[in-house]
VMD Tcl script that draws the C-alpha trace (Angstrom):
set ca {
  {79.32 143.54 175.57}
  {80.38 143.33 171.88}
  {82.64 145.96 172.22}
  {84.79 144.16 174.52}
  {84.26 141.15 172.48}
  {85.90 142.69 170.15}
  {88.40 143.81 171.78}
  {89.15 140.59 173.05}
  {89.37 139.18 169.55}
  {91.80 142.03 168.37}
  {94.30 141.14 171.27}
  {93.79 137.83 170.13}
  {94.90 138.40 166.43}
  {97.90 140.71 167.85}
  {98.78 137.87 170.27}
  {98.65 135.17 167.13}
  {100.16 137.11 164.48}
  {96.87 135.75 162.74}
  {96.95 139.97 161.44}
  {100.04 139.75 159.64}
  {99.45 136.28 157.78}
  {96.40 137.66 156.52}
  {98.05 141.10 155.01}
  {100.34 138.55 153.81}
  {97.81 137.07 151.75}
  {96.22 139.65 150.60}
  {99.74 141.44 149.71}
  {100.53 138.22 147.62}
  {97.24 137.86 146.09}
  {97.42 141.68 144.95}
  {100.85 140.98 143.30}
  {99.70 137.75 141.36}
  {96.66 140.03 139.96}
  {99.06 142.75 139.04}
  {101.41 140.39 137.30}
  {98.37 138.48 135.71}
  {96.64 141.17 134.11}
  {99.97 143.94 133.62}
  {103.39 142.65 133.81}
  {102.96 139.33 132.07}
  {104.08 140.22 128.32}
  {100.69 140.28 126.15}
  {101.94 136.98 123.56}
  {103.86 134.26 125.07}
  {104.46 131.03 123.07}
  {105.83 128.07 124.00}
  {106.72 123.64 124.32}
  {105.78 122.43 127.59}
  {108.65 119.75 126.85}
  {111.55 119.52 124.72}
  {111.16 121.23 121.17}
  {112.78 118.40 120.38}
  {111.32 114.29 120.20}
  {114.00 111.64 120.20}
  {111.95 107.83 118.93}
  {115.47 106.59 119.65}
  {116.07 103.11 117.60}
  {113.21 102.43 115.06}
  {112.52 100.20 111.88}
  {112.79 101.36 108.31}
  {109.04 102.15 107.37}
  {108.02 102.75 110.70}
  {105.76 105.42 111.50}
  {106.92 107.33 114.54}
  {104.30 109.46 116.30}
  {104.37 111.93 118.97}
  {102.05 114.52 120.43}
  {103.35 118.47 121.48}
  {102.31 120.43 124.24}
  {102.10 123.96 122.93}
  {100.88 126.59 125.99}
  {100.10 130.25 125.85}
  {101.74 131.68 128.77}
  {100.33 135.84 127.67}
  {98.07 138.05 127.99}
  {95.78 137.71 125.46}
  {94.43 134.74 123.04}
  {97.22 133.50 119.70}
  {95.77 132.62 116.58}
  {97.80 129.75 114.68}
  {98.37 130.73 111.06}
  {99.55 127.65 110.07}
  {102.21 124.50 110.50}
  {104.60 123.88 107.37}
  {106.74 120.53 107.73}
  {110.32 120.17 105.97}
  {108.99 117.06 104.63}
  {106.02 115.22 102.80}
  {107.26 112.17 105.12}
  {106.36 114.00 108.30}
  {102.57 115.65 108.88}
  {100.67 116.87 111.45}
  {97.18 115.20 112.36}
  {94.37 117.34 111.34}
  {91.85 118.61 113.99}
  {94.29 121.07 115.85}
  {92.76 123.93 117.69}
  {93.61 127.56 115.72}
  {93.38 129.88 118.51}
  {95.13 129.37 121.96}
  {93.91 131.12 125.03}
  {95.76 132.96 127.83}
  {96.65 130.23 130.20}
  {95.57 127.23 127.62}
  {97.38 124.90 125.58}
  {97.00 122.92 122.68}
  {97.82 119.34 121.36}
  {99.64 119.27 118.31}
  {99.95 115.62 117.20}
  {102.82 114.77 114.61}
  {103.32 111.30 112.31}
  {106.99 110.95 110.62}
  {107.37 108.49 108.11}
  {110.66 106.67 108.01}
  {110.09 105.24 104.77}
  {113.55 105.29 102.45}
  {115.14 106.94 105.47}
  {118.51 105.49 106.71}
  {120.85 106.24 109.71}
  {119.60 109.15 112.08}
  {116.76 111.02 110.08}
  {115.24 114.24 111.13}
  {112.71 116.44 110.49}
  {111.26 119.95 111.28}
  {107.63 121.48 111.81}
  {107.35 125.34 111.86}
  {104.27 126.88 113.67}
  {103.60 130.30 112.44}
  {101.28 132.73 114.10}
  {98.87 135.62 113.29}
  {101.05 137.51 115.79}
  {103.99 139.50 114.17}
  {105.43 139.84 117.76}
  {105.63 136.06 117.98}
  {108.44 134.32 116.23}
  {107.85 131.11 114.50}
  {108.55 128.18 117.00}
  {110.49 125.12 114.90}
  {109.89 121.66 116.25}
  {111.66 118.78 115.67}
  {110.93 114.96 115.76}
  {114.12 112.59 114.98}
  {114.94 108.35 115.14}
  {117.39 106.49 114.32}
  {116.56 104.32 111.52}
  {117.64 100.72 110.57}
  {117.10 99.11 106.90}
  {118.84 97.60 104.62}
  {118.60 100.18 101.83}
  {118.01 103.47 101.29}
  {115.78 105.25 98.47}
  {115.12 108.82 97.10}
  {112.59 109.94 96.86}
  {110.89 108.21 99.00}
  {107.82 107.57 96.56}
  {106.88 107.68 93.46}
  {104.46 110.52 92.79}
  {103.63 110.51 89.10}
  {100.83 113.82 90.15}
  {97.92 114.33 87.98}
  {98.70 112.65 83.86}
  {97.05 112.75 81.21}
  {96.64 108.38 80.00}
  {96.91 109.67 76.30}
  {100.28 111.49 77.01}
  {103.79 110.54 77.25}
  {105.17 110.22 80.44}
  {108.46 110.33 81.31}
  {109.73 107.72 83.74}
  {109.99 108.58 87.50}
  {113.18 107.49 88.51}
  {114.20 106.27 92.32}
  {117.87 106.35 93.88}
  {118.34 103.55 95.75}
  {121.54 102.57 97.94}
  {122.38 99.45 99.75}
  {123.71 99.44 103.41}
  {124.88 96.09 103.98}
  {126.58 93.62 102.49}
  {122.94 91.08 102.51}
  {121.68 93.24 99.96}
  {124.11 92.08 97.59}
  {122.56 90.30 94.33}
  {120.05 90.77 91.14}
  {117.45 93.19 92.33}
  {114.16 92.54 90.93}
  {111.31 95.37 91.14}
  {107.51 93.66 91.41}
  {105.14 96.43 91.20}
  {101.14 95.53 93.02}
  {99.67 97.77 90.84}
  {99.33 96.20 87.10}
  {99.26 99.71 85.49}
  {102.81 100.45 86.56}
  {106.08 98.65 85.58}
  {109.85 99.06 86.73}
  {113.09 97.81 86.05}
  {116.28 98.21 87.57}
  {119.10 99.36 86.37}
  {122.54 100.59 87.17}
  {123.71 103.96 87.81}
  {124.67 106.64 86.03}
  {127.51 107.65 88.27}
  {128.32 111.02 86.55}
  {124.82 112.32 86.89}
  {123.92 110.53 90.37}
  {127.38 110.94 92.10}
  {125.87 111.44 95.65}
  {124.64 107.60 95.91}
  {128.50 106.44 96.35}
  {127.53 102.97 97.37}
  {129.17 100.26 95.55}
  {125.70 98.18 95.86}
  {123.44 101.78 94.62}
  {121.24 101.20 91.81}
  {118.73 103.27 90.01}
  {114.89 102.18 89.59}
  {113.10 103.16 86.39}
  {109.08 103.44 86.94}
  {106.58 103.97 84.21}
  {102.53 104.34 84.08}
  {100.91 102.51 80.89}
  {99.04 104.49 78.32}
  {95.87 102.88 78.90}
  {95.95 102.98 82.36}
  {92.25 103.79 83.78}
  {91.16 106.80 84.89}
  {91.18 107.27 88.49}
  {93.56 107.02 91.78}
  {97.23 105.51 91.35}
  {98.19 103.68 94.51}
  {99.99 100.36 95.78}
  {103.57 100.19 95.90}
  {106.81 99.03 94.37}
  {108.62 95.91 96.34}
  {111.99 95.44 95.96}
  {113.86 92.24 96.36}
  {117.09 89.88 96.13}
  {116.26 87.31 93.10}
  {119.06 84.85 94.86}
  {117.67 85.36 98.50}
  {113.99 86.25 98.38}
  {114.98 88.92 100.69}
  {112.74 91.76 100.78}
  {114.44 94.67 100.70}
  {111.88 97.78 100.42}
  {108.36 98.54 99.05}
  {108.25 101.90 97.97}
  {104.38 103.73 97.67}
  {102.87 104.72 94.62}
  {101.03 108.11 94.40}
  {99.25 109.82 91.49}
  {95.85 110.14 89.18}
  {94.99 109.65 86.30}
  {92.70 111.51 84.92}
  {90.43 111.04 81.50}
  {90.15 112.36 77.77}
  {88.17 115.54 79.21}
  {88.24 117.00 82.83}
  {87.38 119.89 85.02}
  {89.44 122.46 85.85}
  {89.78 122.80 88.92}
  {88.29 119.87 90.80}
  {87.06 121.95 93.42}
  {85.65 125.58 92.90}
  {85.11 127.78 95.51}
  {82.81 130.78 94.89}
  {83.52 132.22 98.20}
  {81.48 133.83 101.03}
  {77.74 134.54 99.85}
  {75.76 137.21 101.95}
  {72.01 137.65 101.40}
  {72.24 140.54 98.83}
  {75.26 139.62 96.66}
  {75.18 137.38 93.75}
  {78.98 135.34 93.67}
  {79.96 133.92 90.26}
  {82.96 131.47 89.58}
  {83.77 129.26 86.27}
  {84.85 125.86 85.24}
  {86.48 124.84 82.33}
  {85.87 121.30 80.82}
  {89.29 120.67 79.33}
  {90.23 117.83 76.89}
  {93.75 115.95 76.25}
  {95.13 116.14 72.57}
  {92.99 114.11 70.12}
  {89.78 113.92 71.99}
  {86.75 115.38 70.74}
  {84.36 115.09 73.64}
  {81.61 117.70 73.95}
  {79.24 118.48 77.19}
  {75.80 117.30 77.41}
  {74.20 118.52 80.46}
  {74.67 120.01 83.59}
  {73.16 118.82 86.77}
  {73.51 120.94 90.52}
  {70.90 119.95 92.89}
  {70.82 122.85 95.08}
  {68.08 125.46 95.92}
  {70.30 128.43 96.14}
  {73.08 127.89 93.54}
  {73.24 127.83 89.55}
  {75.35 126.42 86.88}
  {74.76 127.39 83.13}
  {76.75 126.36 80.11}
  {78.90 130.00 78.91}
  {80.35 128.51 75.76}
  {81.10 125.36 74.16}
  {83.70 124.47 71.53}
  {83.55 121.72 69.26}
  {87.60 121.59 68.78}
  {90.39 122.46 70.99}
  {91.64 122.14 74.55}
  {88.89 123.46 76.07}
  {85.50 121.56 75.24}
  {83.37 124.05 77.89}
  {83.21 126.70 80.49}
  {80.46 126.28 82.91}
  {79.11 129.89 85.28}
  {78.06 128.53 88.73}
  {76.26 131.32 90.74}
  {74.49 132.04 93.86}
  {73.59 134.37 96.79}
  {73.04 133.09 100.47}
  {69.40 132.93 101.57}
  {67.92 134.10 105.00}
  {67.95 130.50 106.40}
  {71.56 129.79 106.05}
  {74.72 130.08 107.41}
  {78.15 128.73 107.45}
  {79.94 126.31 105.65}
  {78.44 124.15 102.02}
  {79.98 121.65 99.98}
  {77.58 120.78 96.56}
  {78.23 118.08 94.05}
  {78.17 119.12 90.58}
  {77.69 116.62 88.04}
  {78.78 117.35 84.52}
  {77.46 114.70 81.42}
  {79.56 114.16 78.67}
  {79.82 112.21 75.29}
  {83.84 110.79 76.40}
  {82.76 107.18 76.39}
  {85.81 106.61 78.86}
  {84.48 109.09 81.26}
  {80.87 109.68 80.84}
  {80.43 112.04 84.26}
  {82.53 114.26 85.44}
  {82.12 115.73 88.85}
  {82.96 118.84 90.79}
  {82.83 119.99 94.31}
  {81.36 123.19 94.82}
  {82.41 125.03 97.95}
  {81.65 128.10 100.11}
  {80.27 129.80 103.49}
  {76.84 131.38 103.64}
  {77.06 134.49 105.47}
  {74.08 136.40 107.12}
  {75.22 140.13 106.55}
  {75.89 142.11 103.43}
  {79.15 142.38 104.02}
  {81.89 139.40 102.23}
  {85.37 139.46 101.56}
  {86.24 138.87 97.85}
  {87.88 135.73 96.90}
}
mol new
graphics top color blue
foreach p $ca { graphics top sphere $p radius 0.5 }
foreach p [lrange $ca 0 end-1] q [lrange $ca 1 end] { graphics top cylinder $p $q radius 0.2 }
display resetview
C-alpha cells in the first residue's frame, strides 16, 4: 500500500513540476554557499552611502555632524588601524568599533567645526586598515558656510608654556566678507590672563588675506598667569555697531615652576614573572629652585623610588616606577601618582601611571 502511495505522490510531483522548483532551490542555495565562503574576495571595504556628506547651507560656528555606514562585504573580519582627519576642526566621536566582521558594519560618527570657515569648506577623514590589501578609504564631510568674517587659524593654541618664560604672541588672520563689518574692531578676551589687540596688516608678509577690510589680531598670555588649563575665547566686535563679529577659542596650559615629564607614563604590559621599569623626570623652568619631597603611589603591585635628585639645574628629580602583574589581575590600570614638592606655586604634582596586566609570561616591549 505505501508503495503505490508513493508512487502516486511521484506522479504527483512530475505532474506539478513541484521536482524541478525544488532542484531549483537547492541549485541556488548551493551557488550562494559557494560564492559566500569561495568566490567573494577575502577583504572588502566599503560606504553604504555616499563617501561624501553635503550639510548644504550652515552658520559660521556651527557644528555639523554626520554618522557613516562603513560595511565589510569579505571574507574574513578587518581590523581598523586608525582614522586621521585633514583638520583639528573636524573629529571623529570616540567609541568606534576596531574590528569589522564579514557581513557587519560599523558606525563611524563625525563632528566638523565651521568655526573661522567661510564660503564652501571641506574636509577629509582617512580610515586606514591592518589589511595591506585594503586601500585607505577617504571620506569627506562639506557645508557651505555663512559669516561675516573669516579667521586663521581658527584658534588660538598657545600648547603647553612655561608662566616664567617669554612668549611670543599668537597671531590670527582675520578677513572681512561684507561690507557690515566695516569699522574699529575691538578684541574682548573672557579669559583675564589673555589680552589682544588689533592691528593692521602687514601686507608683504600676509599677502593671501587680500581683503580691503583684513586685519591681523595680536594675542598674548600674562607672565603670572596661573598654572593650569587655558580656555574661553576671544570675541570680536564693531566698536560703532556692537556687532559681533566672531569669538575665536582659546586653547593651552600652563604649567608651573617644576613639572613632570611626561604627564602620563606608561610602563607597558606586566606579566606575572617580569619586573617593568619606566622614569619620570621632575623638571624646573629657569630660576626656580624647587626640590622633591616625597613620593606617594597607592598601589599594591607598583613602586616609585626617588633615582637622583639635583639641587640646581633643569632637572630637580628622576623618579623609577616599577612593577610586575600579580596572579589576580588582568587587563587594563590607570594609578595616580602624587609627587610633593617645596614650589610654593605648585605644591603637588601628579602623574598618571598606565598599563595592562597580562596573565602569561610573555609581553611585548614598549
Amino acid at each position: 500500500m505505501w508503495l503505490s502511495k508513493a508512487m502516486n505522490l511521484w506522479a504527483w510531483c512530475r505532474q506539478k513540476k513541484v521536482l524541478a522548483l525544488c532542484w531549483a532551490l537547492l541549485c541556488t542555495m548551493v551557488v550562494f554557499l559557494v560564492y559566500v565562503n569561495y568566490l567573494r574576495p577575502p577583504y572588502k571595504i566599503g560606504v553604504d552611502e555616499s563617501n561624501l556628506y553635503d550639510a548644504g547651507r550652515v552658520k559660521q560656528g556651527d557644528v555639523v555632524k554626520h554618522v557613516f555606514e562603513i560595511r565589510n562585504s569579505g571574507r574574513k573580519p578587518v581590523s581598523l588601524a586608525g582614522v586621521v582627519s585633514s583638520c583639528s576642526c573636524t573629529a571623529v566621536v570616540q567609541g568606534a568599533e576596531k574590528v569589522i566582521l564579514p557581513g557587519k558594519g560599523m558606525s563611524l560618527p563625525v563632528t566638523f567645526n565651521t568655526r573661522g570657515k567661510y564660503g564652501l569648506a571641506r574636509e577629509r577623514i582617512t580610515l586606514r586598515f591592518d589589511t595591506p590589501e585594503l586601500q585607505p578609504i577617504v571620506l569627506g564631510i562639506q557645508a557651505m558656510v555663512a559669516g561675516p568674517v573669516q579667521w586663521s587659524p581658527w584658534r588660538v593654541n598657545f600648547g603647553i608654556c612655561d608662566r616664567r618664560g617669554s612668549l611670543r604672541p599668537r597671531v590670527v588672520l582675520i578677513r572681512a566678507n561684507d561690507e557690515d563689518s566695516a569699522g574699529t574692531w575691538v578684541a574682548e578676551p573672557t579669559n583675564t590672563n589673555v589680552s589682544a589687540k588689533v592691528v593692521p596688516i602687514d601686507r608683504q608678509s600676509y599677502p593671501e588675506v587680500g581683503s580691503v577690510l583684513g586685519k591681523m589680531m595680536e594675542v598674548s598670555l600674562a607672565k603670572d598667569a596661573p598654572v593650569g588649563i587655558l580656555d574661553g575665547e576671544i570675541v570680536l566686535k564693531v566698536r560703532e555697531t556692537g556687532r559681533q563679529l566672531c569669538a575665536i577659542p582659546i586653547q593651552g596650559r600652563v604649567q608651573g615652576d617644576i613639572y613632570p615629564v611626561p604627564r602620563r607614563l606608561f610602563v607597558g604590559e606586566m606579566p606575572v614573572s617580569q619586573t617593568r621599569t619606566a622614569i619620570v623626570e621632575i623638571r624646573r623652568a629657569t630660576g626656580c629652585n624647587a626640590q622633591v619631597q616625597s613620593i606617594h603611589l597607592a598601589s599594591s603591585s607598583l613602586g616609585a623610588r626617588l633615582l637622583e635628585t639635583c639641587d640646581k639645574g633643569p632637572i630637580a628629580a628622576r623618579i623609577e616606577v616599577s612593577g610586575k602583574g600579580t596572579a589576580g589581575n588582568c587587563g587594563a590600570f590607570v594609578e595616580k601618582m602624587e609627587i610633593e614638592t617645596t614650589d610654593p606655586s605648585q605644591k603637588r604634582l601628579s602623574v598618571e601611571v598606565v598599563g595592562i596586566y597580562v596573565p602569561s609570561t610573555t609581553a611585548l616591549d614598549y
